[in-house]
N, C-alpha and C positions, 0 to 999 in steps of 0.2 A: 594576617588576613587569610581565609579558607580559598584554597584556587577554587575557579570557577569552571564547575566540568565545560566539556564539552561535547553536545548534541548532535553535533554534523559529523557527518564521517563520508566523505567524496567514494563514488564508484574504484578509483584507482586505488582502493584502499579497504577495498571488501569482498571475502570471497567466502564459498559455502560455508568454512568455518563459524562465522557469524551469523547464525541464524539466531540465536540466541538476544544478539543484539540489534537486529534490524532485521526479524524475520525472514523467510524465504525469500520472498519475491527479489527483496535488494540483493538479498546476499547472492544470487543466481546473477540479477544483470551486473554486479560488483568483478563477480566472477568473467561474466562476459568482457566487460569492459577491461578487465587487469589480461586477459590473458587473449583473447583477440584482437584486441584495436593496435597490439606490436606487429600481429599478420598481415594490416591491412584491412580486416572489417572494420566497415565503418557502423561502431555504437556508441547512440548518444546518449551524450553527456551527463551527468547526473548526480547528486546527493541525497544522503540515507537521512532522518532527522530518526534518531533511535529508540528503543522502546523506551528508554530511561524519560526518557522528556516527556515519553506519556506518563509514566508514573508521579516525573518532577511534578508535572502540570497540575494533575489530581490531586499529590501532597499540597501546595502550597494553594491550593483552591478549598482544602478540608474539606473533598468531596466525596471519598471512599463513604464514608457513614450512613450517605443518604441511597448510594449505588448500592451498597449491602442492602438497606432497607424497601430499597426498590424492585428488588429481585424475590425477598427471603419469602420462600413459600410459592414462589412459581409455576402454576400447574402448566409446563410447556403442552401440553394436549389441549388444551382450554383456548382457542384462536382468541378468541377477547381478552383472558387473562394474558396471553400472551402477547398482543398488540399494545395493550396498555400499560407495561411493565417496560416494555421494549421502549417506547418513546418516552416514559417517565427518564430511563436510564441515558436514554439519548438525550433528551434537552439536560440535564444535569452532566455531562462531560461538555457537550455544544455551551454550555453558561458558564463556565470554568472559564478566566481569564489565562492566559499564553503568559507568563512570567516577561518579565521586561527584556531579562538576559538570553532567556530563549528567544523573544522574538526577534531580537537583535542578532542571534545568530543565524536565525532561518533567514533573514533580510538581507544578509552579508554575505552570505553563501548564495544565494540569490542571484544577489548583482556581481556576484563573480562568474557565475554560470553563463549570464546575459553578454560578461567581459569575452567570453571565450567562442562570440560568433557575431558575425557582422550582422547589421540592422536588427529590427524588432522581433524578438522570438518569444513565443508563449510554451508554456512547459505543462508536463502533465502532473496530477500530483496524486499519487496513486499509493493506497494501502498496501502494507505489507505486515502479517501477523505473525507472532515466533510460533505458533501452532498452526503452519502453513507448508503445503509443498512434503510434506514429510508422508512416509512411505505408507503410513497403513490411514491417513487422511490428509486430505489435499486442500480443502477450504477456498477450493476458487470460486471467488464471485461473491463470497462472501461479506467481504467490505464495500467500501464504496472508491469509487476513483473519478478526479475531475480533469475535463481536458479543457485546450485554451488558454491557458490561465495566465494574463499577461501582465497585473498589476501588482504590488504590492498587500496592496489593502484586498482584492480577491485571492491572494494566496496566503493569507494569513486564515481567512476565512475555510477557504479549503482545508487548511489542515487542523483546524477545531471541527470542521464535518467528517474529515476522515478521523481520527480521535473517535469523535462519537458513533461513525458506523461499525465499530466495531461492536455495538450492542444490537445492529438490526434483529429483526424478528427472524429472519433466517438464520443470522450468525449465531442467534442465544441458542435456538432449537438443533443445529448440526451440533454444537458445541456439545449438548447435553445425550445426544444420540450418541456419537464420540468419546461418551464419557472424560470429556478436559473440564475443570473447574474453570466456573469464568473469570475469574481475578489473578488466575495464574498463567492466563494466555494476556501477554500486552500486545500495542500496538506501534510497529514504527511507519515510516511516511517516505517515499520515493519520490524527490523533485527531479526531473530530469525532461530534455530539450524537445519538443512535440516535432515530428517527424509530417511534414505536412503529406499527408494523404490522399488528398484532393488534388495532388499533382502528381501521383500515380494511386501505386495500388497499396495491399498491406496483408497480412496474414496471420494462420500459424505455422509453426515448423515442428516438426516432433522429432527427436533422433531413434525412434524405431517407427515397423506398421504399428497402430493402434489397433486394429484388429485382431491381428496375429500374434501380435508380444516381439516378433523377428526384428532382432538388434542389428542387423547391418544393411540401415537402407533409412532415408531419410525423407522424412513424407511432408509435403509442404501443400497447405491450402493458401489462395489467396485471390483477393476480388479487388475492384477499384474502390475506393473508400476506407474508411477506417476496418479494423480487425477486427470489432465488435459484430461488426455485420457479419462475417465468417462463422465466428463463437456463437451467433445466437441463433444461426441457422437463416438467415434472413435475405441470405441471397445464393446463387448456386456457384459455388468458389470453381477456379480451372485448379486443377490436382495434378 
Protein backbone atom coordinates (compact mmCIF):
# COMPACT_ATOMS: atom_id res chain seq x y z
CA UNK A 1 0.00 0.00 0.00
CA UNK A 2 1.28 3.68 -1.19
CA UNK A 3 1.97 5.83 2.16
CA UNK A 4 -0.23 8.41 2.50
CA UNK A 5 1.45 12.00 2.27
CA UNK A 6 1.10 14.26 4.66
CA UNK A 7 -0.65 17.95 4.29
CA UNK A 8 -0.17 19.37 7.82
CA UNK A 9 3.12 20.69 8.78
CA UNK A 10 2.75 22.40 12.55
CA UNK A 11 4.43 26.11 12.97
CA UNK A 12 7.27 24.39 15.09
CA UNK A 13 8.33 22.82 12.06
CA UNK A 14 8.50 25.61 9.36
CA UNK A 15 10.78 28.17 8.62
CA UNK A 16 11.57 30.60 5.63
CA UNK A 17 13.18 27.78 3.87
CA UNK A 18 9.68 26.52 2.96
CA UNK A 19 8.19 28.91 1.12
CA UNK A 20 7.92 26.78 -1.57
CA UNK A 21 5.87 24.55 0.43
CA UNK A 22 3.44 26.58 2.38
CA UNK A 23 4.07 29.95 0.92
CA UNK A 24 5.32 33.12 2.58
CA UNK A 25 2.91 33.99 4.97
CA UNK A 26 3.35 30.38 7.00
CA UNK A 27 6.68 30.07 6.40
CA UNK A 28 7.32 33.62 8.15
CA UNK A 29 4.93 32.94 11.25
CA UNK A 30 6.69 29.07 11.10
CA UNK A 31 9.71 31.03 11.58
CA UNK A 32 8.40 33.22 14.33
CA UNK A 33 6.97 30.54 16.17
CA UNK A 34 10.35 28.04 15.85
CA UNK A 35 12.58 30.62 16.79
CA UNK A 36 10.69 33.05 19.33
CA UNK A 37 8.36 31.39 21.51
CA UNK A 38 12.03 29.55 23.16
CA UNK A 39 12.51 33.70 24.09
CA UNK A 40 9.45 34.08 25.69
CA UNK A 41 7.08 35.68 22.86
CA UNK A 42 4.17 34.63 23.10
CA UNK A 43 3.01 33.19 19.26
CA UNK A 44 0.13 31.69 18.52
CA UNK A 45 -0.18 28.45 17.75
CA UNK A 46 -0.77 27.21 14.40
CA UNK A 47 -0.71 24.71 11.31
CA UNK A 48 0.40 25.03 7.61
CA UNK A 49 -2.06 22.76 5.41
CA UNK A 50 0.43 22.79 2.16
CA UNK A 51 0.31 23.79 -1.34
CA UNK A 52 0.44 20.16 -2.25
CA UNK A 53 -3.08 19.57 -0.85
CA UNK A 54 -4.08 22.35 -3.22
CA UNK A 55 -2.83 20.60 -5.91
CA UNK A 56 -3.95 16.94 -4.43
CA UNK A 57 -7.55 18.59 -4.15
CA UNK A 58 -7.71 19.91 -7.93
CA UNK A 59 -6.10 16.36 -9.06
CA UNK A 60 -8.55 14.10 -7.62
CA UNK A 61 -11.45 16.71 -8.30
CA UNK A 62 -10.10 16.58 -12.37
CA UNK A 63 -10.50 20.28 -12.21
CA UNK A 64 -7.26 21.70 -13.75
CA UNK A 65 -9.18 21.21 -17.39
CA UNK A 66 -12.02 23.40 -16.78
CA UNK A 67 -9.67 26.16 -14.77
CA UNK A 68 -7.36 26.23 -18.02
CA UNK A 69 -10.45 26.75 -20.00
CA UNK A 70 -11.74 29.23 -17.77
CA UNK A 71 -8.87 31.52 -17.90
CA UNK A 72 -7.49 30.73 -21.74
CA UNK A 73 -7.71 34.03 -23.56
CA UNK A 74 -8.19 36.33 -20.62
CA UNK A 75 -8.30 39.86 -21.58
CA UNK A 76 -7.26 41.03 -17.79
CA UNK A 77 -7.86 44.92 -19.07
CA UNK A 78 -11.60 43.92 -19.92
CA UNK A 79 -13.30 44.44 -16.00
CA UNK A 80 -16.15 42.22 -17.23
CA UNK A 81 -14.00 39.78 -18.97
CA UNK A 82 -12.19 39.78 -15.98
CA UNK A 83 -14.91 39.52 -13.39
CA UNK A 84 -16.51 36.68 -15.17
CA UNK A 85 -13.53 34.46 -15.64
CA UNK A 86 -12.58 35.23 -12.10
CA UNK A 87 -15.74 33.67 -10.52
CA UNK A 88 -16.07 30.92 -13.17
CA UNK A 89 -12.33 29.95 -11.73
CA UNK A 90 -13.45 30.50 -8.23
CA UNK A 91 -16.73 28.45 -8.15
CA UNK A 92 -14.78 25.52 -10.04
CA UNK A 93 -11.89 25.13 -7.08
CA UNK A 94 -14.90 26.25 -4.21
CA UNK A 95 -17.05 22.83 -5.99
CA UNK A 96 -13.94 20.63 -5.87
CA UNK A 97 -14.64 18.10 -3.08
CA UNK A 98 -11.61 18.07 0.12
CA UNK A 99 -10.52 14.34 -0.43
CA UNK A 100 -11.47 12.24 2.70
CA UNK A 101 -7.74 11.77 3.81
CA UNK A 102 -7.15 15.46 3.48
CA UNK A 103 -9.99 16.41 5.44
CA UNK A 104 -9.19 14.04 8.01
CA UNK A 105 -6.06 15.50 8.45
CA UNK A 106 -7.06 19.23 8.61
CA UNK A 107 -9.87 17.93 11.40
CA UNK A 108 -7.03 16.14 13.44
CA UNK A 109 -4.83 18.84 13.40
CA UNK A 110 -7.57 20.76 14.40
CA UNK A 111 -8.52 19.35 17.46
CA UNK A 112 -5.15 19.05 18.42
CA UNK A 113 -4.68 22.83 18.09
CA UNK A 114 -8.02 23.27 20.37
CA UNK A 115 -5.94 20.30 22.85
CA UNK A 116 -3.22 22.87 23.46
CA UNK A 117 -5.52 25.63 25.19
CA UNK A 118 -8.09 25.76 27.70
CA UNK A 119 -11.84 26.45 26.84
CA UNK A 120 -13.37 27.26 23.39
CA UNK A 121 -10.89 29.01 21.02
CA UNK A 122 -11.69 29.96 17.38
CA UNK A 123 -8.87 30.17 14.92
CA UNK A 124 -8.15 32.23 11.89
CA UNK A 125 -7.68 30.55 8.56
CA UNK A 126 -5.65 32.62 6.49
CA UNK A 127 -4.09 32.22 2.87
CA UNK A 128 -0.73 31.82 2.19
CA UNK A 129 0.71 31.77 -1.69
CA UNK A 130 4.24 30.34 -2.72
CA UNK A 131 4.45 33.57 -4.94
CA UNK A 132 4.02 35.72 -1.82
CA UNK A 133 6.30 38.01 0.40
CA UNK A 134 9.06 37.55 -2.00
CA UNK A 135 11.37 40.60 -2.82
CA UNK A 136 10.48 42.11 -6.12
CA UNK A 137 6.31 41.16 -5.26
CA UNK A 138 4.60 40.99 -2.10
CA UNK A 139 0.88 39.72 -2.99
CA UNK A 140 -0.58 41.12 0.28
CA UNK A 141 -4.13 40.95 0.37
CA UNK A 142 -4.40 39.37 -2.24
CA UNK A 143 -6.23 36.17 -1.06
CA UNK A 144 -8.71 35.85 1.28
CA UNK A 145 -8.60 35.07 5.06
CA UNK A 146 -11.32 34.15 7.64
CA UNK A 147 -11.55 34.81 11.32
CA UNK A 148 -13.65 33.28 14.15
CA UNK A 149 -13.77 30.19 13.00
CA UNK A 150 -14.89 27.81 15.65
CA UNK A 151 -16.53 24.77 14.10
CA UNK A 152 -15.49 22.03 12.08
CA UNK A 153 -17.90 22.05 9.43
CA UNK A 154 -17.04 26.26 9.12
CA UNK A 155 -13.33 25.42 8.82
CA UNK A 156 -13.65 22.96 6.37
CA UNK A 157 -15.56 25.43 4.37
CA UNK A 158 -13.02 28.13 4.82
CA UNK A 159 -10.38 26.42 3.35
CA UNK A 160 -12.33 25.49 0.06
CA UNK A 161 -12.95 29.53 -0.02
CA UNK A 162 -9.48 30.11 0.62
CA UNK A 163 -8.35 27.44 -2.09
CA UNK A 164 -10.60 29.27 -4.39
CA UNK A 165 -9.44 32.96 -3.46
CA UNK A 166 -6.55 32.43 -4.95
CA UNK A 167 -8.39 33.17 -8.40
CA UNK A 168 -9.82 36.74 -7.07
CA UNK A 169 -10.10 39.31 -9.69
CA UNK A 170 -7.31 41.16 -8.12
CA UNK A 171 -5.05 38.06 -7.58
CA UNK A 172 -5.46 37.06 -11.51
CA UNK A 173 -4.69 40.89 -12.56
CA UNK A 174 -1.24 41.44 -9.98
CA UNK A 175 -0.40 37.91 -11.06
CA UNK A 176 -0.43 38.82 -14.76
CA UNK A 177 1.15 42.39 -14.12
CA UNK A 178 3.93 40.48 -12.25
CA UNK A 179 4.45 38.41 -14.91
CA UNK A 180 3.96 34.76 -12.61
CA UNK A 181 1.89 32.06 -14.72
CA UNK A 182 -1.19 31.26 -12.83
CA UNK A 183 -0.95 27.58 -12.33
CA UNK A 184 2.48 27.72 -11.18
CA UNK A 185 1.70 29.89 -8.23
CA UNK A 186 -0.29 27.41 -5.56
CA UNK A 187 -1.96 27.90 -2.58
CA UNK A 188 -1.27 26.84 1.07
CA UNK A 189 -3.69 27.61 4.19
CA UNK A 190 -2.48 28.86 7.81
CA UNK A 191 -4.81 27.58 10.80
CA UNK A 192 -3.68 29.12 13.80
CA UNK A 193 -5.21 30.35 17.47
CA UNK A 194 -7.31 33.90 16.92
CA UNK A 195 -5.81 36.26 19.44
CA UNK A 196 -8.94 37.98 20.90
CA UNK A 197 -8.60 41.64 20.12
CA UNK A 198 -11.61 42.98 21.58
CA UNK A 199 -9.85 42.63 24.74
CA UNK A 200 -7.16 44.92 23.81
CA UNK A 201 -5.50 46.10 20.94
CA UNK A 202 -3.54 44.55 17.71
CA UNK A 203 -1.34 45.93 14.92
CA UNK A 204 1.62 45.94 12.58
CA UNK A 205 5.17 45.87 13.26
CA UNK A 206 7.83 46.46 10.62
CA UNK A 207 11.67 45.75 11.43
CA UNK A 208 12.74 48.96 9.62
CA UNK A 209 11.16 52.87 8.97
CA UNK A 210 8.98 52.30 5.93
CA UNK A 211 9.69 55.50 4.87
CA UNK A 212 13.12 55.82 4.96
CA UNK A 213 14.24 52.09 4.20
CA UNK A 214 16.44 52.66 7.82
CA UNK A 215 17.10 49.07 9.29
CA UNK A 216 17.83 49.73 12.94
CA UNK A 217 14.63 50.85 14.46
CA UNK A 218 11.38 49.06 14.72
CA UNK A 219 8.17 50.89 13.81
CA UNK A 220 5.02 49.48 15.32
CA UNK A 221 1.24 50.66 14.51
CA UNK A 222 -1.50 49.59 16.53
CA UNK A 223 -5.41 50.51 17.49
CA UNK A 224 -7.94 48.71 19.78
CA UNK A 225 -9.61 46.07 17.62
CA UNK A 226 -8.56 43.83 15.01
CA UNK A 227 -5.20 44.73 12.71
CA UNK A 228 -7.24 45.01 9.65
CA UNK A 229 -8.40 48.31 10.77
CA UNK A 230 -4.66 49.63 10.88
CA UNK A 231 -3.86 47.99 7.35
CA UNK A 232 -6.96 49.53 5.86
CA UNK A 233 -6.37 52.73 7.15
CA UNK A 234 -9.56 52.88 9.05
CA UNK A 235 -8.67 54.24 12.07
CA UNK A 236 -5.83 56.57 13.31
CA UNK A 237 -3.30 53.92 14.91
CA UNK A 238 -0.88 55.40 18.22
CA UNK A 239 2.77 54.94 16.49
Amino acid sequence: MAEIENYIRWFEKLGIEDIPLVGGKNASLGEMYRELTPQGVKIPNGFAITADAYRYMLDKAGAWDALYEALDGLDASDVNDLARRGAKARDIIYGATLPENLREQILTAFNGLKKQYPGNISVAVRSSATAEDLPNASFAGQQDTYLNIESEEQLLDACRRCFASLFTDRAIHYRIDQGFEHFKVALSIGVMKMVRSDLAASGVMFSLDTETGFRDVVFISGAYGLGENVVQGAVDPDE
